[in-house]
N, C-alpha and C positions, 0 to 999 in steps of 0.2 A: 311339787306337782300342782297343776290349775286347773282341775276337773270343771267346763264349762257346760252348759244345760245349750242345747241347738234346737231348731223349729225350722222350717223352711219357710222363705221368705228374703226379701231383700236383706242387706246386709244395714245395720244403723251406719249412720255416716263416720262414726268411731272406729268404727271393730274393726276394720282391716290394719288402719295403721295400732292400734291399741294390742290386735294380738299378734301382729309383728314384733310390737316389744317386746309384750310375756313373753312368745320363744323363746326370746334373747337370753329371759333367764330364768324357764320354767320350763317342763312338759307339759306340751297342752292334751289334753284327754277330752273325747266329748262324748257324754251322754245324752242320745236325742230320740224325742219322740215318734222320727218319723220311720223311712224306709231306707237303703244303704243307695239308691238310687236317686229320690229324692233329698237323700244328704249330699251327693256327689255332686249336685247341682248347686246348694247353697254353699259346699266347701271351693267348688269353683271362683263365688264371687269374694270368699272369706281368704285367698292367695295367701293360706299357710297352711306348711306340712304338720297335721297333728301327729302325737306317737302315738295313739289306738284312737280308734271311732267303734264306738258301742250304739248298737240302734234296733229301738222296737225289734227290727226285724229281725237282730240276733239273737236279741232274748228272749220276743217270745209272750212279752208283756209292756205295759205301758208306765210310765214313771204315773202318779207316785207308788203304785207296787213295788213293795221290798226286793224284789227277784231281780228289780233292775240293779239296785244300787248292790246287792249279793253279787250278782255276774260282773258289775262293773269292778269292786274289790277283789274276787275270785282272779281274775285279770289282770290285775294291777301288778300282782303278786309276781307275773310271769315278766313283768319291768323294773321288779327289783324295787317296789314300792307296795307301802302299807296305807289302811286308814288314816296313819300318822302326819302323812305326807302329801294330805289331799283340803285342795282349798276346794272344795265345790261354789261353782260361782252361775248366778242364775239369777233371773227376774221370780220367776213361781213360787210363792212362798208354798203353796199348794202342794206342785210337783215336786218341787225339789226342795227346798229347806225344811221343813217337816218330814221327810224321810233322811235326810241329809241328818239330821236332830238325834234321827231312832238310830244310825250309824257311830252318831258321833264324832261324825266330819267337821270340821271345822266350815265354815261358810261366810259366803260373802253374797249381798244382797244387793243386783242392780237396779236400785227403782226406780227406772225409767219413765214412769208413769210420778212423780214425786210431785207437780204439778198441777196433778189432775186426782181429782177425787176416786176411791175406788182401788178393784185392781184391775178394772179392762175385761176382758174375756176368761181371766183365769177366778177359779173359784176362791172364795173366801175359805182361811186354813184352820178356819175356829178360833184357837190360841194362836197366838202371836208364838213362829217357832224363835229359838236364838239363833241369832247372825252376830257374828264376830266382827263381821266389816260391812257398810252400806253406802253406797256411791250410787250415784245418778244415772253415771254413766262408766261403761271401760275406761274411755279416757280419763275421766275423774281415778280409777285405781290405779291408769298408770303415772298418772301426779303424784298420787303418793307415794306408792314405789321409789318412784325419784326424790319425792324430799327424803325419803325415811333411810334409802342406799345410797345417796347421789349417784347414782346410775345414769348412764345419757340415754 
């Protein structure tokens, strides 16, 4: 499963054909900060079917509170999936891999910003959390997907 972290906003020039692929051979799951309204509108321009969208507005709270990633797991459960089976994948080291950490989800780091000094808008996470994987971009993770499955 590919637990992705979503925001509202255009789509990067990657993500729609990149999470086209994952479908292919993942469930995509997304945890987003914003409202299920507001999501409905970036999943518009993202033209693929997630199996669950988790958002603020169901739970109640904002990542990186623990209550998110509780309700996001609490859920998973009801798709026949575990902690075990969750790649959390996200730019925030903030938001999401330092909670992602205290889970003990596996993670994947898109630093998009890899370029540029800093992290942009998002806060600094203190300690550096672990990431298992760190790509630039989607596309860069589904490069290697493909070298590592030879997957088309």
């Amino acid at each position: 499963m590919f637990s992705c972290a979503s925001d509202v906003g255009p789509a990067f020039p990657d993500t729609v054909a990149a999470l086209a692929y994952l479908k292919r051979h993942f469930r995509l799951v997304v945890l987003s900060n914003v409202d299920m309204a507001s999501f409905a509108a970036t999943n518009a321009r993202l033209q693929v079917a997630f199996d669950a969208v988790y958002t603020a507005e169901d739970i109640g709270s904002y990542k990186p509170s623990h209550r998110n990633f509780e309700y996001m797991l609490e859920h998973l459960h009801d798709l026949g999936l575990s902690a075990r089976d969750v790649l959390h994948t996200a730019e925030s080291l903030f938001h999401d891999h330092v909670p992602a950490n205290a889970f003990g989800l596996a993670s994947c780091w898109i630093a998009r910003r890899y370029a540029r000094p800093g992290l942009g808008a998002t806060m600094e996470p203190g300690a550096m959390p672990n990431v298992n994987f760190r790509f630039d971009s989607l596309a860069d993770l589904v490069t290697a997907h493909r070298a590592e499955t030879g997957a088309a």
